[in-house]
C-alpha positions in Angstrom: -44.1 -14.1 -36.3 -41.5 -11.0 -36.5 -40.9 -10.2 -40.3 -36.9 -10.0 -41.3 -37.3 -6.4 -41.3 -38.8 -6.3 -37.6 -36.4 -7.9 -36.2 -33.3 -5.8 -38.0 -35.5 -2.8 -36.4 -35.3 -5.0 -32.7 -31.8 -5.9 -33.2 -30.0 -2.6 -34.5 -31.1 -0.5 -31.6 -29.6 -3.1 -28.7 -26.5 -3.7 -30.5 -26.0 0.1 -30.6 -26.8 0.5 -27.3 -24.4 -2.5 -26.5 -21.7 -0.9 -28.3 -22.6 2.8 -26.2 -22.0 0.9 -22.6 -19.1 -0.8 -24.1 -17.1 3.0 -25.4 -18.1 4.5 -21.6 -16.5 1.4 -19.9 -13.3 2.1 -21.9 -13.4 5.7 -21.4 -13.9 5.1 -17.7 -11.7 2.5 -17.1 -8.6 3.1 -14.7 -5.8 0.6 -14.7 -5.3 -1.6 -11.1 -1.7 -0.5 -11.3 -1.3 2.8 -13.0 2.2 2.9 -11.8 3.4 -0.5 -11.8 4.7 -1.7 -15.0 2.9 -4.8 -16.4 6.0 -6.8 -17.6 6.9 -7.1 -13.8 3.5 -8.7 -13.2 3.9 -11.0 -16.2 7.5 -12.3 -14.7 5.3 -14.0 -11.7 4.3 -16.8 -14.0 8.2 -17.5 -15.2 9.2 -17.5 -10.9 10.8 -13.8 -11.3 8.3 -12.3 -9.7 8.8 -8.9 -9.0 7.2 -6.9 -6.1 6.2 -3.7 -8.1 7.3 -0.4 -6.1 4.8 2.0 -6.1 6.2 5.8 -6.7 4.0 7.0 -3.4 5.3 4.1 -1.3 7.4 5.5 1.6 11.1 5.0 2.0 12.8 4.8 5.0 16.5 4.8 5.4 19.5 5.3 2.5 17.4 5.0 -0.6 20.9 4.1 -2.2 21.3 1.7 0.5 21.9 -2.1 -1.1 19.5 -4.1 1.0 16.1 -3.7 0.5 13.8 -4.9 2.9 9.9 -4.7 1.4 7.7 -4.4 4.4 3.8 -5.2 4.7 2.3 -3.9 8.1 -0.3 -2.8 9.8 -0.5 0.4 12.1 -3.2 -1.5 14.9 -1.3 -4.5 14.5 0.9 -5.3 17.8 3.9 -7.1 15.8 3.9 -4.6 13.6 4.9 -2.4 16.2 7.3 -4.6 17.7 9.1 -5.2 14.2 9.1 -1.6 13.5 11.2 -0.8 17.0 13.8 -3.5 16.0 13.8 -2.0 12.3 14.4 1.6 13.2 17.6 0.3 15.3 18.7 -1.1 12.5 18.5 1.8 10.6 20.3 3.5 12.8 22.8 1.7 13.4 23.8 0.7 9.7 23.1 3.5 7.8 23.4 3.8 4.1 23.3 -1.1 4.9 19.4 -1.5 4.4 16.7 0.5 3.4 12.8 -0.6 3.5 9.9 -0.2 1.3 6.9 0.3 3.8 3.6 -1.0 2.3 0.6 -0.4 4.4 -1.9 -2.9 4.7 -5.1 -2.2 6.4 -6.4 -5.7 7.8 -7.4 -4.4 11.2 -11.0 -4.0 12.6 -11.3 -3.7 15.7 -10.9 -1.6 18.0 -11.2 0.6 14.6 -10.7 -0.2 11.0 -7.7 0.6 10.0 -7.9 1.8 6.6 -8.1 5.4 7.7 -5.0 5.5 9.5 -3.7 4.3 6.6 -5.3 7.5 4.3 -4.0 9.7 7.1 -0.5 7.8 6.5 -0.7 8.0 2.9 -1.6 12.3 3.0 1.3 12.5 5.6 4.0 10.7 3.1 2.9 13.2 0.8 4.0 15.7 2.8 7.3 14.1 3.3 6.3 13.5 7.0 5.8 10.3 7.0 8.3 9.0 9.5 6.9 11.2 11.9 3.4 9.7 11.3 4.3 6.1 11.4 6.0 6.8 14.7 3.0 8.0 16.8 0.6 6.0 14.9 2.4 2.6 16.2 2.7 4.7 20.3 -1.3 4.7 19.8 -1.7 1.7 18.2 -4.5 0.6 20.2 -6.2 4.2 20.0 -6.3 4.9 16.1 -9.5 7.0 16.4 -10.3 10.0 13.9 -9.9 12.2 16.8 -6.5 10.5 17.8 -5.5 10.8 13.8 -6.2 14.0 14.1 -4.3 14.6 17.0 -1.3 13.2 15.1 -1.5 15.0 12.2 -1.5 18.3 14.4 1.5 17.0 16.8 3.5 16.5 13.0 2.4 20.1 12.0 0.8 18.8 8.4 -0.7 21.1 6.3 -4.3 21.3 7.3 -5.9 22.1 4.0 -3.5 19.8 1.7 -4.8 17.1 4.5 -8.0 17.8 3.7 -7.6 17.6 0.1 -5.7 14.7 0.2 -7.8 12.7 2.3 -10.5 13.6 0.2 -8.9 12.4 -3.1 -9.4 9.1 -5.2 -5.9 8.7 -5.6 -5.9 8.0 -1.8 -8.2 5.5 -1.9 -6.8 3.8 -5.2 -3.3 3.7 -3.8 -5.0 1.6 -1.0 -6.4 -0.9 -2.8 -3.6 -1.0 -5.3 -1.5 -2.0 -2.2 -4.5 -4.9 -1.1 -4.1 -6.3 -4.8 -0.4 -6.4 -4.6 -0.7 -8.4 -1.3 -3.5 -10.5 -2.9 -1.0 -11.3 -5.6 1.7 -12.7 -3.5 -1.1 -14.6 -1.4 -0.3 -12.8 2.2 -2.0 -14.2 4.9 -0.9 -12.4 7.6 0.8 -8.9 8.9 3.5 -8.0 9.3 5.1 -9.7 6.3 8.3 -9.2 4.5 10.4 -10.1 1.4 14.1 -9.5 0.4 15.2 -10.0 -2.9 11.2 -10.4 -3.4 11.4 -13.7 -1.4 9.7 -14.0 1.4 11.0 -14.4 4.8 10.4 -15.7 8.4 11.1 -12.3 10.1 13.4 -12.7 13.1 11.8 -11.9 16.7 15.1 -10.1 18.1 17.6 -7.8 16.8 20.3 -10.2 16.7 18.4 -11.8 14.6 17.8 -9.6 11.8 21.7 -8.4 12.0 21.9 -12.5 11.3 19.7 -12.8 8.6 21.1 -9.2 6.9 25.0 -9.9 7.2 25.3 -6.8 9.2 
């Protein structure tokens, strides 16, 4: 048998290593939402939800417009496409009425995953190009190739060396997945999807129909 004094010997050494692994998780450790603010995710429990608004999320429309439609798509998704169209009327045609919050949300697989239109999205907002972007990404949604992408981001004249960067950067790929938690949170099943006053919706299929639905 181990003496008292072995065993202090055995133990000391793997509770200070325990301790060691414990201080570089901490110091490593990034929060899920670094820009969301946490009492907004403690109001789901009490039925006051609140969709948390990421500062990179892109804005289209009056940002001081009263309605604001939040707005979960995908740029290979058909219906995403379809909704967009009918949106950017809208827009159009009631400025300073509605404004939306676009969230992207890469679900897509085939005929190409979709998560790297979505970095090339991300990179373009930064260059306040966004619109531009999101307009020939949904034209070639069925051709969202890296060479396509490419293509785009030339066609919108972004910066080719902040692209670079940007696509490069972990702030890219955590704004991603901060955006899959969020939907994860409010238990979306499907794309597009969309909330006003952080309720969810059944979208309308025509343009009357959203005029209906917004009081326009």
């Amino acid at each position: 048998m181990l003496s008292s004094k072995k065993i202090i010997l055995v133990f000391i050494p793997a509770l200070l290593f325990v301790i060691l692994v414990l201080f570089v998780r901490i110091v490593q450790y990034e929060p899920l939402f670094p820009d969301i603010d946490t009492e907004q995710l403690a109001k789901k429990n009490t039925g006051e939800f609140i969709i948390p608004i990421l500062s990179q999320d892109p804005v289209l429309g009056d940002r001081k417009s009263p309605v604001t439609i939040i707005a979960f798509e995908d740029f290979s998704c058909p219906a995403c496409q379809q909704q967009t169209a009918i949106l950017d009327n809208i827009l159009n045609d009631y400025e300073g009425k509605v404004k939306i919050i676009w969230k992207g949300l890469p679900v897509s697989q085939f005929p190409y995953p979709s998560k790297l239109v979505h970095t090339y999205a991300y990179c373009a907002n930064k260059q306040g190009k966004f619109e531009g972007f999101k307009n020939y990404a949904f034209t070639n949604f069925a051709n969202l190739s890296e060479a396509s992408l490419e293509h785009i981001a030339e066609e919108i004249e972004l910066d080719n060396k902040k692209l670079t960067e940007c696509l490069e950067a972990s702030e890219t790929e955590l704004y991603i997945e901060n955006t899959k938690q969020i939907a994860q949170i409010l238990n979306i099943q499907a794309v597009p999807t969309f909330f006003i006053n952080n309720r969810q919706i059944n979208q309308p299929s025509t343009q009357d129909g959203w005029k209906t639905l917004l009081n326009l």
